[in-house]
VOBA-1610 file (N, C-alpha, C; in pm, whole numbers, padded with zeros to 5 digits, always signed):
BEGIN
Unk-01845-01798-00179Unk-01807-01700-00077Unk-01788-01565-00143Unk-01867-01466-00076Unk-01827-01276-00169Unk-01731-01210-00115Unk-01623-01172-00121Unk-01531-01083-00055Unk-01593-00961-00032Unk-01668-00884+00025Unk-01726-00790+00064Unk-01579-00668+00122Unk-01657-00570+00087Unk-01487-00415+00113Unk-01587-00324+00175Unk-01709-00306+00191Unk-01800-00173+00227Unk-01842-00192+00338Unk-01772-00308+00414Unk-01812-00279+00554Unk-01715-00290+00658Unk-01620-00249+00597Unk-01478-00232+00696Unk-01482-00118+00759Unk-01450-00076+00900Unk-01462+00054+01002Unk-01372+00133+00969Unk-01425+00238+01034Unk-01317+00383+01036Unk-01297+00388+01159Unk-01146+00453+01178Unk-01120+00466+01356Unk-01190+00603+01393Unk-01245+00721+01305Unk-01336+00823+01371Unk-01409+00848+01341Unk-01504+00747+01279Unk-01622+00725+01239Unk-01634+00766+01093Unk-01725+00712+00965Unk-01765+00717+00897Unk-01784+00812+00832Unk-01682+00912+00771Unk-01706+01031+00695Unk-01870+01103+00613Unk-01865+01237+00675Unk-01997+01259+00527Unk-01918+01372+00447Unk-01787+01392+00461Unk-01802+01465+00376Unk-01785+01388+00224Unk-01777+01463+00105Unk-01760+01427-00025Unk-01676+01488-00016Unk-01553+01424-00176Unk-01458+01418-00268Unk-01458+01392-00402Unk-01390+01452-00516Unk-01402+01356-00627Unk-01246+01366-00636Unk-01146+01240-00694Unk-01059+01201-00664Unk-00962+01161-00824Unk-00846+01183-00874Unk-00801+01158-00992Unk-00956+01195-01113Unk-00953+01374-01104Unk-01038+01353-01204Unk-00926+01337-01323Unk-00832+01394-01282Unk-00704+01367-01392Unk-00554+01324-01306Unk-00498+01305-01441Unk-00387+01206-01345Unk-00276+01281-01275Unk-00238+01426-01313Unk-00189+01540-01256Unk-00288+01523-01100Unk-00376+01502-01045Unk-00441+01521-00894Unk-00410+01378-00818Unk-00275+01294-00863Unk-00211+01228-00761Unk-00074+01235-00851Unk-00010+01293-00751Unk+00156+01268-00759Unk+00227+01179-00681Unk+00309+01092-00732Unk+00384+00992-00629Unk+00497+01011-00668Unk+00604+01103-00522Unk+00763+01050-00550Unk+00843+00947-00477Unk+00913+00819-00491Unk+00936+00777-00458Unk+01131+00791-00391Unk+01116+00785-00272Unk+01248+00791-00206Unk+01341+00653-00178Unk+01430+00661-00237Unk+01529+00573-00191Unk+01572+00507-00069Unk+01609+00650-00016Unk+01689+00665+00132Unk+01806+00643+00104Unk+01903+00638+00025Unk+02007+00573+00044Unk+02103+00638-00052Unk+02252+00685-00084Unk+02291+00748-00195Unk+02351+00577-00249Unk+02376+00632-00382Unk+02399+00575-00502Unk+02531+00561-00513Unk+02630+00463-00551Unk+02719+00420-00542Unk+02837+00480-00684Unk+02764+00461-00787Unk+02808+00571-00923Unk+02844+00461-00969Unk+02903+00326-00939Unk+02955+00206-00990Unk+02898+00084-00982Unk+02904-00022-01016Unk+02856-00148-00970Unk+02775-00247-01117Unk+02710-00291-01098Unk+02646-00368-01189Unk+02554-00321-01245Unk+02443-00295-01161Unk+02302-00240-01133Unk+02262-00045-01244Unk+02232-00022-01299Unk+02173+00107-01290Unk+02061+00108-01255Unk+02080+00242-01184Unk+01935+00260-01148Unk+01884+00356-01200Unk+01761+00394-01266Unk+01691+00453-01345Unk+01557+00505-01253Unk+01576+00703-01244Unk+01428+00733-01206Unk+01349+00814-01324Unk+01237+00745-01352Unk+01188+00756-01433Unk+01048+00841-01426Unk+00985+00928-01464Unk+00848+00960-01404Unk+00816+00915-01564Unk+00622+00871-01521Unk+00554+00822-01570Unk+00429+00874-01571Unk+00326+00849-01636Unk+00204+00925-01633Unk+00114+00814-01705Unk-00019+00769-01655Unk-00092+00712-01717Unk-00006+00583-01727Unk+00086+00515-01648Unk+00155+00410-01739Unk+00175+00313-01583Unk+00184+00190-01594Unk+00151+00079-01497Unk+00256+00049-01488Unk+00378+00039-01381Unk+00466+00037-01360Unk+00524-00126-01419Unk+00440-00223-01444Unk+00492-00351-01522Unk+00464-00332-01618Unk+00420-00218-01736Unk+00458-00238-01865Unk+00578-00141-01881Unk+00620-00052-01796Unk+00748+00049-01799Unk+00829-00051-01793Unk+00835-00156-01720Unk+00988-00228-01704Unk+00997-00329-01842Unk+00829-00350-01854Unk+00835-00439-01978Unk+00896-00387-02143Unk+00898-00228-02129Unk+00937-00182-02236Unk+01121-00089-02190Unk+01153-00115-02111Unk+01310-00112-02052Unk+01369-00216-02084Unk+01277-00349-02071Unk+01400-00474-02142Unk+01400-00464-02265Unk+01300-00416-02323Unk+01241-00411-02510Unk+01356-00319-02551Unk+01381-00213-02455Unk+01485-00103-02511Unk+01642-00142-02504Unk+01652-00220-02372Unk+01823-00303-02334Unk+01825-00441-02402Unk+01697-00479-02471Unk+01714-00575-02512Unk+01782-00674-02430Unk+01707-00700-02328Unk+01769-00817-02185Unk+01613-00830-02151Unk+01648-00962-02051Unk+01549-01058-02025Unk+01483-00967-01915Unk+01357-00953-01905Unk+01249-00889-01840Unk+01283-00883-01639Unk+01341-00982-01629Unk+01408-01064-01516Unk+01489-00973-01453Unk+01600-00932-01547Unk+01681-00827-01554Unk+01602-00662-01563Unk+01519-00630-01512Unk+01455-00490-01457Unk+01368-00524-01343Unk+01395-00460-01245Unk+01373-00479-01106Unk+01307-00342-01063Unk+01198-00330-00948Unk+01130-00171-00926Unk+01117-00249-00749Unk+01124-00091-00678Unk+01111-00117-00550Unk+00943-00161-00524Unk+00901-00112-00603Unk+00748-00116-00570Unk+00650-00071-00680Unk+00498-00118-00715Unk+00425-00063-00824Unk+00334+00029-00767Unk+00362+00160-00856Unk+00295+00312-00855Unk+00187+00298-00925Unk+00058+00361-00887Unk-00059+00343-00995Unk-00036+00436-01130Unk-00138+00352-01233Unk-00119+00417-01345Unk-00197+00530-01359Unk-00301+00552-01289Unk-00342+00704-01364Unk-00298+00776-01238Unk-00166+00845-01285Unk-00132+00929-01170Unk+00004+00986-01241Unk+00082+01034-01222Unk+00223+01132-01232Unk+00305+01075-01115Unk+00390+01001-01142Unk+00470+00948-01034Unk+00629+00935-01085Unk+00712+00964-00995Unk+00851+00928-01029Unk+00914+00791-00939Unk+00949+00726-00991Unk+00990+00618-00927Unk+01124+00528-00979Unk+01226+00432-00940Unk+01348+00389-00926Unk+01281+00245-00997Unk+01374+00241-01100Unk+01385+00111-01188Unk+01552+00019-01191Unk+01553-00066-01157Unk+01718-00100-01177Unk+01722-00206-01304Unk+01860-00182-01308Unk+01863-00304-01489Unk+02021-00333-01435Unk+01965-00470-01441Unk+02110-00528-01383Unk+02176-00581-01545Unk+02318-00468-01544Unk+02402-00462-01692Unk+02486-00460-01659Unk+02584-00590-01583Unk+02738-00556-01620Unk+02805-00557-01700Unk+02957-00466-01701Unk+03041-00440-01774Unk+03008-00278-01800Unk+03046-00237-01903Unk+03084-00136-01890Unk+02926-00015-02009Unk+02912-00138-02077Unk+02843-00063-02171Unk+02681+00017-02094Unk+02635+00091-02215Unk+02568+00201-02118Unk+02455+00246-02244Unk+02382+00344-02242Unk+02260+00363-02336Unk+02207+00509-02314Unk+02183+00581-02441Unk+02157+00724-02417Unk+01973+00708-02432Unk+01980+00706-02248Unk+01824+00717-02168Unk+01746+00830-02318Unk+01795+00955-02345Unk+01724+00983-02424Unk+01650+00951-02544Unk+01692+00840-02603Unk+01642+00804-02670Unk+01497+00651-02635Unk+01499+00646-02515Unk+01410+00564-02475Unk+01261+00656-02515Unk+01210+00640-02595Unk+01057+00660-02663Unk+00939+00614-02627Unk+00887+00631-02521Unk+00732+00554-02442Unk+00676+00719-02379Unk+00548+00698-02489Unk+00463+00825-02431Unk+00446+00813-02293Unk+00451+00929-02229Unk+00393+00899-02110Unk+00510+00887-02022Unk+00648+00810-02040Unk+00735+00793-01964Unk+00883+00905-01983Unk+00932+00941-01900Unk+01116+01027-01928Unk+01187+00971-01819Unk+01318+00890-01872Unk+01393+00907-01807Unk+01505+01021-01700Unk+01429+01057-01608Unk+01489+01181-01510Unk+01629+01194-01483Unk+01689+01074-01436Unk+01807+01018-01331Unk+01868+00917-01451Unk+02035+00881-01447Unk+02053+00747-01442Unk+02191+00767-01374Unk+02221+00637-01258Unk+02344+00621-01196Unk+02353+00487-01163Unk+02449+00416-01154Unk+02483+00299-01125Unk+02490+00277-01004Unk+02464+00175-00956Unk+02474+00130-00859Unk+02559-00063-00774Unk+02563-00086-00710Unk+02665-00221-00670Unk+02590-00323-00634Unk+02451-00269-00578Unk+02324-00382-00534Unk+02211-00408-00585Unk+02128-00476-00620Unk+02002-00510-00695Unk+01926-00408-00608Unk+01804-00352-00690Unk+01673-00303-00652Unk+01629-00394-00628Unk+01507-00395-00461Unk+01452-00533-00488Unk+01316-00492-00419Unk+01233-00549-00415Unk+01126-00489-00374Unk+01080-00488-00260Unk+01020-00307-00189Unk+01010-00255-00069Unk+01160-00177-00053Unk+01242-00176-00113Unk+01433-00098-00109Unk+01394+00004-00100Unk+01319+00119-00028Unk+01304+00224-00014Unk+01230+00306+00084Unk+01266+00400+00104Unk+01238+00485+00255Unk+01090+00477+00237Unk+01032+00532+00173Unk+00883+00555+00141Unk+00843+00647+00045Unk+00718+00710+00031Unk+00660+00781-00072Unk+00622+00879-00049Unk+00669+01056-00121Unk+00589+01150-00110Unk+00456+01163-00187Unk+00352+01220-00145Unk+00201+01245-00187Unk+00189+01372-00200Unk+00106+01385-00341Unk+00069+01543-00369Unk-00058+01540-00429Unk-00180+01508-00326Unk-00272+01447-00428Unk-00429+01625-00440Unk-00458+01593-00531Unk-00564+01697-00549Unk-00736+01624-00529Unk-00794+01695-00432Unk-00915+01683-00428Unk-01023+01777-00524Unk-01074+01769-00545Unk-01197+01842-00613Unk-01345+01814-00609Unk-01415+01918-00628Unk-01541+01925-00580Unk-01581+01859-00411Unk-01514+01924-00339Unk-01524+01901-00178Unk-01648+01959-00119Unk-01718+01886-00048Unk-01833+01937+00007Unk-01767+02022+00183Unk-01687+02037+00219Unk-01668+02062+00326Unk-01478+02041+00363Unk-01407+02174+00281Unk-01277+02140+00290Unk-01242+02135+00451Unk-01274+02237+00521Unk-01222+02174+00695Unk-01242+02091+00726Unk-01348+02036+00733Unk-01379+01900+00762Unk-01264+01770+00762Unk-01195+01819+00597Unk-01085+01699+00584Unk-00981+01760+00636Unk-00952+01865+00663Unk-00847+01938+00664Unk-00822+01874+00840Unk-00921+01867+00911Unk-00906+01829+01057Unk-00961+01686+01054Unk-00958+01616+00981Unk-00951+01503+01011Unk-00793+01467+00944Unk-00735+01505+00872Unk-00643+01484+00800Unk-00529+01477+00922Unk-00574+01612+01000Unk-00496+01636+01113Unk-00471+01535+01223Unk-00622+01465+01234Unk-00617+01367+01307Unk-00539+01240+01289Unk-00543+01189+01142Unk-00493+01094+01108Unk-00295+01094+01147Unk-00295+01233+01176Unk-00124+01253+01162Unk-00108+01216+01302Unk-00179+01282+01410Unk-00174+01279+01568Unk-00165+01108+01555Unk-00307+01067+01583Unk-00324+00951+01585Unk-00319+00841+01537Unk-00284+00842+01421Unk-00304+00753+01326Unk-00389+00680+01240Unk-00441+00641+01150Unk-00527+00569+01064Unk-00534+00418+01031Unk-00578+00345+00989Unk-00579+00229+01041Unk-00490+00170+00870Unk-00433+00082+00882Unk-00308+00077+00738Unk-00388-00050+00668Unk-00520+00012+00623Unk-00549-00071+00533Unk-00505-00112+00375Unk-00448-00204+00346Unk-00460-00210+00191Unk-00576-00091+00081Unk-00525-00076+00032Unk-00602+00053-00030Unk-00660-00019-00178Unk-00724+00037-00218Unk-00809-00028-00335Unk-00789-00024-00441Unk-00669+00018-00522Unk-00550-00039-00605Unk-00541-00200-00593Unk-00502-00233-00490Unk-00454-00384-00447Unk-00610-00474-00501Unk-00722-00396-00491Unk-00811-00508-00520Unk-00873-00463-00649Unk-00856-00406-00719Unk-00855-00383-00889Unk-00947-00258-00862Unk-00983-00202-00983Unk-01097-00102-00992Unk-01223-00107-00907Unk-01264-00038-00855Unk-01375-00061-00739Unk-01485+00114-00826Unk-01613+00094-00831Unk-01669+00171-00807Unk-01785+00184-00716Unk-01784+00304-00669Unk-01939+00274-00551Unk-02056+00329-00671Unk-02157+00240-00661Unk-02253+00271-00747Unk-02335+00397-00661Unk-02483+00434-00773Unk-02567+00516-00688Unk-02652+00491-00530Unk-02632+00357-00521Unk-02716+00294-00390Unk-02618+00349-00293Unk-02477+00342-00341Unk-02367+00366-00228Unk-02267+00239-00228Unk-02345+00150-00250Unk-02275+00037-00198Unk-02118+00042-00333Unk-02010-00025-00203Unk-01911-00020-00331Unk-01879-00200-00427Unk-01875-00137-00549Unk-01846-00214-00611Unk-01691-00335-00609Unk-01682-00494-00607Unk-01575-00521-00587Unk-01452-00472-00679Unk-01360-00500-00711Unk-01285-00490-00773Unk-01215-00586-00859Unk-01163-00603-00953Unk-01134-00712-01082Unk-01055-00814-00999Unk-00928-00729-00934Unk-00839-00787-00876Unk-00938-00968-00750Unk-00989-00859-00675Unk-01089-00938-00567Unk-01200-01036-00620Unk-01246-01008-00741Unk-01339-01067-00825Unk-01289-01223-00880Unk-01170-01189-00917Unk-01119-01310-00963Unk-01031-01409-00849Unk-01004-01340-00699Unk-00963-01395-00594Unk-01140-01497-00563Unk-01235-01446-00560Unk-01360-01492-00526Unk-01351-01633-00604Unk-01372-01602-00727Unk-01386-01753-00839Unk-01220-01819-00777Unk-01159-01781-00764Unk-01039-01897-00716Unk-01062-01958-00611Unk-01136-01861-00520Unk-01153-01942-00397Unk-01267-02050-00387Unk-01343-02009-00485Unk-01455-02117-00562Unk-01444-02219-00617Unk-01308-02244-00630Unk-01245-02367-00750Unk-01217-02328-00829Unk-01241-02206-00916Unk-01189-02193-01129Unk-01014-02179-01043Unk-00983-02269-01140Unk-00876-02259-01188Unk-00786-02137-01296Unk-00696-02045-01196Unk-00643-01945-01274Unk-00535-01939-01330Unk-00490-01991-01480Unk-00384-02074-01539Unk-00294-01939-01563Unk-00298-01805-01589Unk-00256-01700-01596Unk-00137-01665-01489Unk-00030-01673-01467Unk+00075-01681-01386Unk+00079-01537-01280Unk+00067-01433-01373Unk+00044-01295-01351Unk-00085-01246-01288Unk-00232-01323-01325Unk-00353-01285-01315Unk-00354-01355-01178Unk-00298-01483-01164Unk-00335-01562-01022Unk-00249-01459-00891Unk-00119-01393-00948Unk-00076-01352-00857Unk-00124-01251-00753Unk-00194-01143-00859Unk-00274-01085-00867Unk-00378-01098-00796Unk-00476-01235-00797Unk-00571-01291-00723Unk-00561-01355-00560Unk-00401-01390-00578Unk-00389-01416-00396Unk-00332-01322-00317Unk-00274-01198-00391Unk-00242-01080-00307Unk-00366-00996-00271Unk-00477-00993-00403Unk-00593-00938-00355Unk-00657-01019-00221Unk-00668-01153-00275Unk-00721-01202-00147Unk-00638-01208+00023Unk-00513-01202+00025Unk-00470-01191+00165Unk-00484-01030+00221Unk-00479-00951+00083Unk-00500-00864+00181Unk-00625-00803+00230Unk-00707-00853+00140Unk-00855-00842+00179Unk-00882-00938+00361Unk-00784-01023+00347Unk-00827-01075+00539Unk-00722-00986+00590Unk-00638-00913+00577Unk-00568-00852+00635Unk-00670-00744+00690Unk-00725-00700+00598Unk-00808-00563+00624Unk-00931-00606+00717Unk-00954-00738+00667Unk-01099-00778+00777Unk-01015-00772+00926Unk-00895-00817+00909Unk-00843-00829+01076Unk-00826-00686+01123Unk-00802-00604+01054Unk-00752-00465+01117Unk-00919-00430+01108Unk-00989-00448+01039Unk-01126-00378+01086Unk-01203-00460+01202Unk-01229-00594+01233Unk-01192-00624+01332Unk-01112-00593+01450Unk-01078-00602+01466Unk-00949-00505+01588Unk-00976-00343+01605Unk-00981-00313+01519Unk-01058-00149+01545Unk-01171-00147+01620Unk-01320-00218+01571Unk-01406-00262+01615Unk-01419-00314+01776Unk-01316-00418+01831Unk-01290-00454+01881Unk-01246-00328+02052Unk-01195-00247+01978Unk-01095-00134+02047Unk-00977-00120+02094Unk-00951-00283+02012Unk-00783-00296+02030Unk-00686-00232+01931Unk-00730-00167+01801Unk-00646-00096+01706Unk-00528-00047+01771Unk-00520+00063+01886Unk-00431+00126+01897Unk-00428+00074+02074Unk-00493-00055+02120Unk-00430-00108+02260Unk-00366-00225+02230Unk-00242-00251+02355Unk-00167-00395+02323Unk-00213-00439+02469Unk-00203-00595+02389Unk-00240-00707+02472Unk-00099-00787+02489Unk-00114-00855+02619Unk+00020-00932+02647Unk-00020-01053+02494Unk+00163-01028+02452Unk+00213-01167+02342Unk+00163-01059+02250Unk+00096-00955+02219Unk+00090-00885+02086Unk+00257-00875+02011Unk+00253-00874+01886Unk+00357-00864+01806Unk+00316-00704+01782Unk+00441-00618+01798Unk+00446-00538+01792Unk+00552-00469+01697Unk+00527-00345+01564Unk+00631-00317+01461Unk+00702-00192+01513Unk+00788-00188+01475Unk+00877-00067+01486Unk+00849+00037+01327Unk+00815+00155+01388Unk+00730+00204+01285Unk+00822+00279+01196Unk+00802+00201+01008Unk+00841+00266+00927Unk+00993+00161+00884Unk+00988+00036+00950Unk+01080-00089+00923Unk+01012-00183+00918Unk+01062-00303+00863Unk+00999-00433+00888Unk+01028-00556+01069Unk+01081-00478+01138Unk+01134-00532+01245Unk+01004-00552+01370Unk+01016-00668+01424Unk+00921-00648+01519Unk+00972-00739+01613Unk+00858-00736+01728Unk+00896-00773+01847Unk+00780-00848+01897Unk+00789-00906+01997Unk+00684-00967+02114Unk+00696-00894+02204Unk+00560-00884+02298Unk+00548-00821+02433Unk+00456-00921+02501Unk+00532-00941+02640Unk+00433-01033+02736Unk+00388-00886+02827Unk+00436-00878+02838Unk+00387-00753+02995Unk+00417-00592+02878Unk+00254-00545+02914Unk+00174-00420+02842Unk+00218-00336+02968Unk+00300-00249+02939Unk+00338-00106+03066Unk+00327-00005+03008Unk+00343+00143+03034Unk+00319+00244+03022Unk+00443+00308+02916Unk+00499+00239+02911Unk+00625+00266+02809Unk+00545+00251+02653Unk+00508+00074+02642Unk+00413+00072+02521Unk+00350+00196+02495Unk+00263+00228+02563Unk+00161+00330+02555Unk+00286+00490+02486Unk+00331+00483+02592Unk+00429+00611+02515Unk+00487+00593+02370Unk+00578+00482+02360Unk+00610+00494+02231Unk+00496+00442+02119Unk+00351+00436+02137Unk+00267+00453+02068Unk+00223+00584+02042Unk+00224+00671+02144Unk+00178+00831+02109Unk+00300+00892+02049Unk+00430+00863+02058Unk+00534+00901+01979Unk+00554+00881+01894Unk+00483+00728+01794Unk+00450+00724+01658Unk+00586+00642+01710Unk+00644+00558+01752Unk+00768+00482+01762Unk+00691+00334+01737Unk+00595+00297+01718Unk+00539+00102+01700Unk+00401+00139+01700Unk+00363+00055+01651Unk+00198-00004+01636Unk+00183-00176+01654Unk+00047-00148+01688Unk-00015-00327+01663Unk+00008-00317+01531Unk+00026-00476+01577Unk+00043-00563+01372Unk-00113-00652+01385Unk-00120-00679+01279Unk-00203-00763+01210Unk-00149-00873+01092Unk-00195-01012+01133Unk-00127-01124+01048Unk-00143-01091+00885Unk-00036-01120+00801Unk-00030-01166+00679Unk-00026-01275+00656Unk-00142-01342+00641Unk-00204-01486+00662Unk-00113-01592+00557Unk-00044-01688+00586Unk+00043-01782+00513Unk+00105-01912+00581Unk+00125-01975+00589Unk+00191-02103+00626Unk+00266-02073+00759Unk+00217-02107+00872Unk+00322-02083+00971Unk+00282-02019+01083Unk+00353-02050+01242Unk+00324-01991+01338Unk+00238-01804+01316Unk+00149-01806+01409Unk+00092-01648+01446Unk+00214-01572+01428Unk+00313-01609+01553Unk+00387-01534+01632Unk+00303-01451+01749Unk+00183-01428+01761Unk+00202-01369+01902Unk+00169-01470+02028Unk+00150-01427+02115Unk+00126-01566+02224Unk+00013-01506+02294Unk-00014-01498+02435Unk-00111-01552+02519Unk-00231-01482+02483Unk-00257-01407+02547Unk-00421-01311+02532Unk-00414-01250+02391Unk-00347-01219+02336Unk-00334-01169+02190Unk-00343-01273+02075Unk-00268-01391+02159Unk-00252-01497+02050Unk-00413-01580+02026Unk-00474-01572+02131Unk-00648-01633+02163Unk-00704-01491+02087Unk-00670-01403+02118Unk-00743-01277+02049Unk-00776-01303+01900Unk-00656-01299+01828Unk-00627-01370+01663Unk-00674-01456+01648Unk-00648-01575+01682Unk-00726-01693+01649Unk-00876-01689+01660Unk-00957-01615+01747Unk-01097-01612+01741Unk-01145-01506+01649Unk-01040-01389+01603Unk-01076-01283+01486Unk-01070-01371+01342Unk-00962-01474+01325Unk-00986-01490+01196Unk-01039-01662+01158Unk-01116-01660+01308Unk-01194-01813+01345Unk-01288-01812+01180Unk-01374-01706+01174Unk-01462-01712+01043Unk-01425-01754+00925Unk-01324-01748+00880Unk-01226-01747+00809Unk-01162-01795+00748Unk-01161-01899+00803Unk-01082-02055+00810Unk-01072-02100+00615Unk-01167-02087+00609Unk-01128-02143+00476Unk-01015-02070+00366Unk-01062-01914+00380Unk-00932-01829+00315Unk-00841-01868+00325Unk-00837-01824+00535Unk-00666-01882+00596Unk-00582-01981+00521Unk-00667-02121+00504Unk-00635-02241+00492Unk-00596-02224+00345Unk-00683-02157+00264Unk-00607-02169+00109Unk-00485-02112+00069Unk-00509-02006+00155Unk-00357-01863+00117Unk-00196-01974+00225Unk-00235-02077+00297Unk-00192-02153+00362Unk-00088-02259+00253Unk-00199-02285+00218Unk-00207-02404+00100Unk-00139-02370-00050Unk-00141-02216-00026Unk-00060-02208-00155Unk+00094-02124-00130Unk+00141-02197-00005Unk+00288-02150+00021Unk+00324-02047+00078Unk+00233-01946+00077Unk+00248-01807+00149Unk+00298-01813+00274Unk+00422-01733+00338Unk+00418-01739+00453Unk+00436-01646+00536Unk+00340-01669+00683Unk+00300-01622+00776Unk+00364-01503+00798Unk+00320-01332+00758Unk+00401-01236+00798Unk+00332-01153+00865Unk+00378-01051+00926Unk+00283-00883+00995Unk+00316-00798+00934Unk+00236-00707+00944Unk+00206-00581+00916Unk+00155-00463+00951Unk+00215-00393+01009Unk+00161-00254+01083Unk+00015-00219+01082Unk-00041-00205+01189Unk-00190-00182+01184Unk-00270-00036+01201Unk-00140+00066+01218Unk-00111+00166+01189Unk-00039+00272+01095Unk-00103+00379+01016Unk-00006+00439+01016Unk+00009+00573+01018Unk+00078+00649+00997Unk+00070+00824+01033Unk+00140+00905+00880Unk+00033+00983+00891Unk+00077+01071+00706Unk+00201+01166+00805Unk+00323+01183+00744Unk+00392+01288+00807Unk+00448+01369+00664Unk+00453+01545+00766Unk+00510+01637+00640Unk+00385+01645+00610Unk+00279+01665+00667Unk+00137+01708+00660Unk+00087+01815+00607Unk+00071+01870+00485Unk+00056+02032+00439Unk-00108+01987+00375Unk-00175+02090+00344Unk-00318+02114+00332Unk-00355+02259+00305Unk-00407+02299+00141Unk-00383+02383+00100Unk-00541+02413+00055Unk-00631+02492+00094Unk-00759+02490+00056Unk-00800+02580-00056Unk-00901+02597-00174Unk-00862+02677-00295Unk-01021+02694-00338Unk-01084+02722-00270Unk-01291+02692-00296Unk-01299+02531-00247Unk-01327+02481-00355Unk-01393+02389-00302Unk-01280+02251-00359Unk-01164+02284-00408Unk-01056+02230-00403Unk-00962+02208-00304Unk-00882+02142-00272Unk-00783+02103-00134Unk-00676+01970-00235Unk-00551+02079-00208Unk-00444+01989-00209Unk-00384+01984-00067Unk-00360+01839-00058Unk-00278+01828+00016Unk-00161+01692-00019Unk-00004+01732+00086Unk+00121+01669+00066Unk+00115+01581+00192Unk+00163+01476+00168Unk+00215+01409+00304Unk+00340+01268+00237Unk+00400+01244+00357Unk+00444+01117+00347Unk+00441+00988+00374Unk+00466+00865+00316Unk+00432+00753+00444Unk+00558+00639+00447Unk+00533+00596+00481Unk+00653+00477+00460Unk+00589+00371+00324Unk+00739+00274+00310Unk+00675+00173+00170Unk+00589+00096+00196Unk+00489+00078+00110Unk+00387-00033+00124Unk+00282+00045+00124Unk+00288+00168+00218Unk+00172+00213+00250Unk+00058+00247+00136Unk-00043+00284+00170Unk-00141+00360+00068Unk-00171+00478+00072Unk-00187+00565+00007Unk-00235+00707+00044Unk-00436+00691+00066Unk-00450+00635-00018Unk-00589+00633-00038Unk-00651+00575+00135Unk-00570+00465+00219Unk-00584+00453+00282Unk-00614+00577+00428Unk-00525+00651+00395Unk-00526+00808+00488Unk-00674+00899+00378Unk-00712+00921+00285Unk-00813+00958+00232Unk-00917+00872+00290Unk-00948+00793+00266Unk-01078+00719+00353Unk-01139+00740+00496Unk-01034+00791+00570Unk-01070+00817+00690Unk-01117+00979+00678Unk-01102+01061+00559Unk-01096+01190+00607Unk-01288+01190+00530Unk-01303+01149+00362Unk-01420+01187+00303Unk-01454+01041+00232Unk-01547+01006+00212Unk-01596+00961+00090Unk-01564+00993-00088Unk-01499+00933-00085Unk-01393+00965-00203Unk-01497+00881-00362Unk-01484+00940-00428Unk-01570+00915-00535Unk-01410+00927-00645Unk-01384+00808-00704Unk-01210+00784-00787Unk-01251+00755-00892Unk-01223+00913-00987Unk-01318+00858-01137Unk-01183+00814-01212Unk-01035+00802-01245Unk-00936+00737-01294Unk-00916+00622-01285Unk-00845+00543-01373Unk-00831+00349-01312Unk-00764+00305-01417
//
């Protein structure tokens, strides 16, 4: 079976313009937000750290090397890509009293910014979401993105897993895009090889669920249900993990969809009821009818059954045009992807990895 990525839809059709994307790692910035103030006491420190060029599991791997504590003991809300400039929240659960001068922590590439204690574990997703400061270059047509960019804020974009999650991807000269390491080695698992690597397999079934995640939301776009609800749709409250059921679709739905207040979800395929029910619930079941065998493995290996917003909206929208350069800022909630809001605007050509 091939996990195929180059034929998933756009909700406003198929970009021509061009991009070239991380020609350096300064042209994506990621800051990561908390939401929450800091307690000054407790067990926990929390550490914001910016990084450059550096993969957010060897930063924590060289934080226990420095506290000399078990790897176990450093916790991150979430992993930032490595070729990029990102600041992000590390916790090191150290009670008692003793403490460590951050300055002397020595990893090219990394500075400790912040340190404050805190009373609760970091745990992963613990945070409001992510600011974006990413740089485009060599743009064939900066308005172009500049008003689709716009669009994506009105309306929304469809919240695909972004292509981080499925390892390095390049599109060759034919066009067609190349899979990714991550997805490559989800393929041979789903083939039978056996992936004895604890880290590499994990790796391989997150690539693979979210690769049917994305077939369902491109499906459903396709469909023209992306942004309509059907009675029994599971529906998210946008920018939380909370959701709901709806039997009866009224005009309210519809409003707090143009208010950016919920979106359709789409299954995170794992062990366990859909959750939605009647016309929605027959809807799902015949979208990921093809399927069956994925379903059944990501099933089979304990995962369980979650949603996920099938929407989402860049907010704090700025767009700065410079020739044939364009920065632009936005925000999203956790989980999200930025690259995901880039896809809808150009054809992005990502020479970093």
């Amino acid at each position: 079976m091939e996990l195929n990525t180059d034929h998933w839809g756009y909700r406003f059709g198929q970009p021509s313009t061009t991009a070239v994307f991380k020609q350096q790692p300064q042209d994506f910035q990621v800051i990561e937000h908390l939401g929450y103030e800091l307690t000054g006491d407790g067990e926990h420190i929390y550490l914001n750290v910016q990084k450059t060029n550096l993969n957010t599991a060897f930063v924590a791997e060289q934080l226990a090397k420095f506290c000399k504590l078990p790897l176990r003991q450093v916790t991150y809300a979430g992993r930032k890509d490595k070729y990029a400039v990102t600041q992000q929240w590390f916790g090191i659960h150290l009670p008692g009293k003793q403490d460590f001068d951050w300055t002397a922590f020595d990893l090219e590439g990394a500075k400790v910014l912040d340190a404050k204690r805190h009373n609760k574990k970091l745990r992963t997703g613990q945070l409001k979401g992510n600011s974006f400061i990413i740089t485009l270059r060599d743009v064939t047509e900066p308005d172009v993105i500049v008003e689709r960019l716009s669009r994506t804020a009105n309306e929304g974009a469809p919240n695909y897993f972004g292509s981080q999650r499925f390892g390095v991807q390049r599109r060759q000269d034919s066009g067609e895009l190349q899979r990714g390491g991550n997805l490559q080695m989800a393929e041979r698992m789903l083939n039978g090889e056996v992936i004895r690597n604890r880290n590499k397999r994990s790796m391989a079934l997150s690539a693979l669920r979210s690769w049917l995640f994305n077939e369902g939301i491109s499906r459903r776009l396709s469909a023209g249900k992306l942004a309509t609800f059907m009675p029994g749709d599971v529906i998210n409250l946008t920018g939380s993990n909370s959701i709901f059921v709806t039997d009866d679709v009224d005009t309210t739905l519809t409003e707090r969809l143009a208010e950016k207040d919920i979106s359709t979800t789409i299954p995170l395929w794992g062990k366990g009821e859909l959750g939605s029910r009647l016309e929605a619930e027959q809807f799902e079941q015949a979208l990921f009818e093809p399927f069956t065998e994925v379903s059944a493995f990501l099933a089979g290996e304990g995962l369980k059954m979650e949603r996920r917003a099938a929407i989402i909206w860049p907010r704090q929208l700025e767009c700065e045009a410079q020739g044939d350069t364009l920065t632009v800022r936005f925000f999203l909630p956790p989980g999200c992807f930025a690259t995901s809001i880039l896809r809808e605007c150009a054809l992005i050509t990502e020479l970093g990895s």
